[in-house]
C-alpha positions as CSV (number, residue, x, y, z in Angstrom):
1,X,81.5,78.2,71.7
2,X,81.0,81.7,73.7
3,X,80.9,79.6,76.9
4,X,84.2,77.5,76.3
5,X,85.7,80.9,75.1
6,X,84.7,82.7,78.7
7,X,86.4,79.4,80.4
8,X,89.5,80.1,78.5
9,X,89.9,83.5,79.5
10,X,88.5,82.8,83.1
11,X,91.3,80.0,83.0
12,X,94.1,82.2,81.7
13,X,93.3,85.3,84.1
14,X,93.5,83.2,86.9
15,X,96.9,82.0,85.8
16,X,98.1,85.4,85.2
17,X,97.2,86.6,89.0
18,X,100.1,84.9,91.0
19,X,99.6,85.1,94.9
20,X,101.7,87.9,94.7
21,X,99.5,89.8,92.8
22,X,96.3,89.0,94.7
23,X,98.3,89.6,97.6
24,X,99.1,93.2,96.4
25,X,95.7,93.7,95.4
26,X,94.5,93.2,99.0
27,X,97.4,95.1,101.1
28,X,96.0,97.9,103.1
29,X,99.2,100.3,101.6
30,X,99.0,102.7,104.8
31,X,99.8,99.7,106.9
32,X,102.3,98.2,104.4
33,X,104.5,101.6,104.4
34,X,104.1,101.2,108.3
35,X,105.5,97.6,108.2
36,X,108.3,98.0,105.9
37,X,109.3,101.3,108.3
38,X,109.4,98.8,111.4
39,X,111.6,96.0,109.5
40,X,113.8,98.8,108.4
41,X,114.6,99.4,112.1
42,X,114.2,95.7,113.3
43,X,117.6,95.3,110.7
44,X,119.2,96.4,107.2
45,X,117.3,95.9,104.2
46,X,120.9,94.8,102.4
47,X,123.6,92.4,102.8
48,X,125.3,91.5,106.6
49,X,126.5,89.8,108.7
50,X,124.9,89.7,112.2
51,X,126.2,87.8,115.9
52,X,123.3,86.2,117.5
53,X,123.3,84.8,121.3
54,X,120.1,82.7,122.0
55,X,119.8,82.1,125.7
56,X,116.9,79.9,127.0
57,X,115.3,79.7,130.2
58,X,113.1,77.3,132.1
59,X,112.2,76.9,136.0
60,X,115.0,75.6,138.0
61,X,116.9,74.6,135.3
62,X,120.6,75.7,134.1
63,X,120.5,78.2,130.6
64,X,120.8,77.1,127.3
65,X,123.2,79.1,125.2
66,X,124.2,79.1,121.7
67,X,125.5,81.6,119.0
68,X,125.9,81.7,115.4
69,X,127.0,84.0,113.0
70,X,124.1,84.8,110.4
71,X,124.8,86.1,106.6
72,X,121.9,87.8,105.2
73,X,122.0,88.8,101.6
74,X,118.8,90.8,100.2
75,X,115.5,89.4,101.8
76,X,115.5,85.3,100.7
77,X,119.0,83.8,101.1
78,X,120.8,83.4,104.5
79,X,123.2,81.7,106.0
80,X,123.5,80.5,109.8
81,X,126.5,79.3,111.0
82,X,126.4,77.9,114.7
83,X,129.2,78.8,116.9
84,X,128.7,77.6,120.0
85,X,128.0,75.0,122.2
86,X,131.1,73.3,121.2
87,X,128.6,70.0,120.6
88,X,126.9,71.6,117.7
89,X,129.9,73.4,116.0
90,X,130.4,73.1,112.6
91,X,126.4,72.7,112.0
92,X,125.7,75.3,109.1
93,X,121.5,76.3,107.7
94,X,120.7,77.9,104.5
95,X,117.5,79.0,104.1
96,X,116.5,80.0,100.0
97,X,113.2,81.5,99.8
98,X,110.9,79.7,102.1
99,X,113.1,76.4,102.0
100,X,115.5,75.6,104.4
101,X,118.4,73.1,104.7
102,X,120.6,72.3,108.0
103,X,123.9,70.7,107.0
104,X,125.9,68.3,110.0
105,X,129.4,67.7,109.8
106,X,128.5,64.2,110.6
107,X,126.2,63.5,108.1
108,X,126.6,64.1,104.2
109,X,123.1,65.3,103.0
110,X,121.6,68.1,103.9
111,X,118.4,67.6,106.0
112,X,115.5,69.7,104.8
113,X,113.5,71.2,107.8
114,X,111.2,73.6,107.6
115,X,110.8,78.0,109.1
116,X,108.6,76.2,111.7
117,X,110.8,74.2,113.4
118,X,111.9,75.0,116.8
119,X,116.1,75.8,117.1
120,X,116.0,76.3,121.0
121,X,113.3,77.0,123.4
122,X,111.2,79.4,122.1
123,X,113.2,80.6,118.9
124,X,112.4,78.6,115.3
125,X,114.5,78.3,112.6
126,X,112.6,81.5,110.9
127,X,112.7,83.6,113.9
128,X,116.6,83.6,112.8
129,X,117.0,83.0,109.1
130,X,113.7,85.7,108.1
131,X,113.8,89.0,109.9
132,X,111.3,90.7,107.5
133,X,107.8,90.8,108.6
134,X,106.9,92.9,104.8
135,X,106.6,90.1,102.0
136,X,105.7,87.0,104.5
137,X,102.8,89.2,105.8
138,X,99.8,90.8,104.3
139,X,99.1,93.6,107.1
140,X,95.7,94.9,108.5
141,X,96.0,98.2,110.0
142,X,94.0,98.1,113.7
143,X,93.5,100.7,115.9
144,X,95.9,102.7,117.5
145,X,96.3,101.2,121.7
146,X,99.0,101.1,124.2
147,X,101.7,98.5,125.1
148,X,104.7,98.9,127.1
149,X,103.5,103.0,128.0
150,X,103.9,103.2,124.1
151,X,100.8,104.5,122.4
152,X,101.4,102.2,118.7
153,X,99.7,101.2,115.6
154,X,98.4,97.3,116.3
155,X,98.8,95.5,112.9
156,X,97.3,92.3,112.2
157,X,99.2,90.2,110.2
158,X,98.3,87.4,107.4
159,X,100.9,85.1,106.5
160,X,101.3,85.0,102.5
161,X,101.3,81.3,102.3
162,X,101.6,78.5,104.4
163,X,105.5,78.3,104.4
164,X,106.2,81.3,106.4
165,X,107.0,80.8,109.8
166,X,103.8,81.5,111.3
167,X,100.7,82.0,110.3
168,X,99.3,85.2,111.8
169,X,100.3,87.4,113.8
170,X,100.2,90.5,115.6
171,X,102.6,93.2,115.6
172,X,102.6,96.8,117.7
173,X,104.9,100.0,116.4
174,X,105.4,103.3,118.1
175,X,103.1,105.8,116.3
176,X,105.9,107.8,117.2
177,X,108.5,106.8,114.4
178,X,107.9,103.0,113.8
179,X,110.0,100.7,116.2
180,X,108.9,97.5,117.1
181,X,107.6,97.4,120.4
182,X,105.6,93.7,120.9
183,X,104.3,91.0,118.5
184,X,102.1,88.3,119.6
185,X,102.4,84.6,116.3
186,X,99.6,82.8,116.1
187,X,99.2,78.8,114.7
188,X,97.0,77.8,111.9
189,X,94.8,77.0,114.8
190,X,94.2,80.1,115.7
191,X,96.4,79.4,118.8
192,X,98.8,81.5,120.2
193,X,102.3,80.7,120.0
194,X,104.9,82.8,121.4
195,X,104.6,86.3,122.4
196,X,107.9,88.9,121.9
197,X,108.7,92.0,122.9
198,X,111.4,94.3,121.5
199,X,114.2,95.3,123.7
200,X,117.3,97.3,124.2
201,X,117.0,100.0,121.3
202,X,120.6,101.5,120.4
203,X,122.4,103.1,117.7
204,X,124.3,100.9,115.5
205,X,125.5,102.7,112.4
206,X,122.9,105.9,112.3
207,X,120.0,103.6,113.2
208,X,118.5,102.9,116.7
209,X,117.6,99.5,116.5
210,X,116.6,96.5,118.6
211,X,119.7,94.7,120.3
212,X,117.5,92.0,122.4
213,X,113.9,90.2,121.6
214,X,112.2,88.0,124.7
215,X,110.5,85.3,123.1
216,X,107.8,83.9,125.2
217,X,105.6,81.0,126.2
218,X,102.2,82.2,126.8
219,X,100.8,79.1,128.6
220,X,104.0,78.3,130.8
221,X,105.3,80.7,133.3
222,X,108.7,80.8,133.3
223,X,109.9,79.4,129.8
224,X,111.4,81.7,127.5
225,X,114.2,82.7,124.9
226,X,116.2,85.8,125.3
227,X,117.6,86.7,121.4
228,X,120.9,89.1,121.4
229,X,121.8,90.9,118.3
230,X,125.9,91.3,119.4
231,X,127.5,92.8,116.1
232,X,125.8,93.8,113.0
233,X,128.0,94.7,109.9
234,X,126.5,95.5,107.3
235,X,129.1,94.3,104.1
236,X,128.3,92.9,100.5
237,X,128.0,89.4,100.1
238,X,128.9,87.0,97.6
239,X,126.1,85.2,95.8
240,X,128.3,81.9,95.9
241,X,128.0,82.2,99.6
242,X,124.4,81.2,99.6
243,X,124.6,77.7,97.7
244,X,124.6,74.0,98.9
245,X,127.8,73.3,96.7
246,X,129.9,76.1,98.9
247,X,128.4,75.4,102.8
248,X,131.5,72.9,103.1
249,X,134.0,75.8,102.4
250,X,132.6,78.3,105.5
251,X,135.3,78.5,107.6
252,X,134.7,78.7,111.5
């Protein structure tokens, strides 16, 4: 009887600690306060409305270039329309949580695809729907080293589960006040990915933040994606705005 009794209460403890919990549990908080300073600069922690330009590049090859306008409302529910090429006009993603959805004027169901996916050259789908590194990652703090002449914090990053866009990852901040200055993602694999630096810090609104990120491929010289933040506004959103039923009333 004492032994089926300790099962129950093993059973129902273990139900009670969600990953979020655990996850808490093991957050370094020095490191998390870091994080959540550096995605504070990387963009707002509120609703807007942001104009991206993706450029990719390859050896003796013409540029890629497309643009879409991205509504962001809190931390889970975006919106990115595509603007241009002409080709893809129209083409709309919503991302809820960790699922994501790309709706085609030519087809009538949404497609479900996942943060993973590539959009063009180096850029996936979450490098453009999720700008928050706090909340995906569970962060390590490292010791402090140099990158760009920079002397920054080096934080090693967990992914929180196996949804988020990648799985680990590196991340360097200026000691200095924060700013993002180079992240290295890493597969399940252990492999890396893509490496990105942080480029052309401004002011926009009271905040200096970064207008351009160069994503790159390690393991082939040449190939990379150059990500422009054009515009930011930062504007309440409507909830409605973020629902399957109301993607076929954006207007472009």
């Amino acid at each position: 009887m004492n032994i089926l009794f300790l099962i129950a209460a093993l059973a129902t403890f273990w139900l009670w600690m969600s990953p979020q919990t655990i996850i808490a549990a093991q957050t370094d908080p020095v490191a998390a306060k870091i994080l959540e300073r550096a995605d504070t600069i990387r963009n707002p922690q509120g609703d807007y409305v942001v104009h991206v330009r993706i450029t990719d590049y390859k050896p003796e090859k013409p540029p890629k270039v497309a643009e879409y306008e991205v509504l962001v409302k809190g931390r889970d529910r975006t919106v990115v329309k595509t603007l241009a090429p002409p080709l893809d006009r129209g083409t709309t993603m919503l991302m809820l949580g960790y699922d994501m959805w790309v709706f085609m004027p030519s087809i009538r169901k949404p497609l479900r695809i996942s943060l993973q996916q590539r959009l063009l050259g180096e850029v996936a789908y979450g490098d453009i729907a999720r700008a928050n590194f706090s909340g995906d990652y569970v962060p390590r703090l490292g010791k402090v080293v140099e990158r760009k002449g920079v002397p920054c914090h080096e934080l090693e990053l967990t992914a929180v589960n196996e949804k988020v866009t990648y799985h680990r990852a590196k991340l360097w901040v200026a000691t200095e006040d924060n700013r993002p200055i180079a992240a290295e993602f890493y597969a399940f694999s252990g492999k890396l990915l893509k490496t990105c630096t942080f480029e052309d810090y401004r002011p926009e609104k009271g905040v200096t933040r970064p207008h351009r990120l160069v994503l790159r491929d390690p393991l082939k010289e040449g190939y990379y994606s150059v990500m422009e933040y054009i515009h930011i506004e930062e504007r309440e959103l409507p909830g409605k705005y973020f629902t399957k039923e109301y993607l076929d009333k954006l207007r472009y």
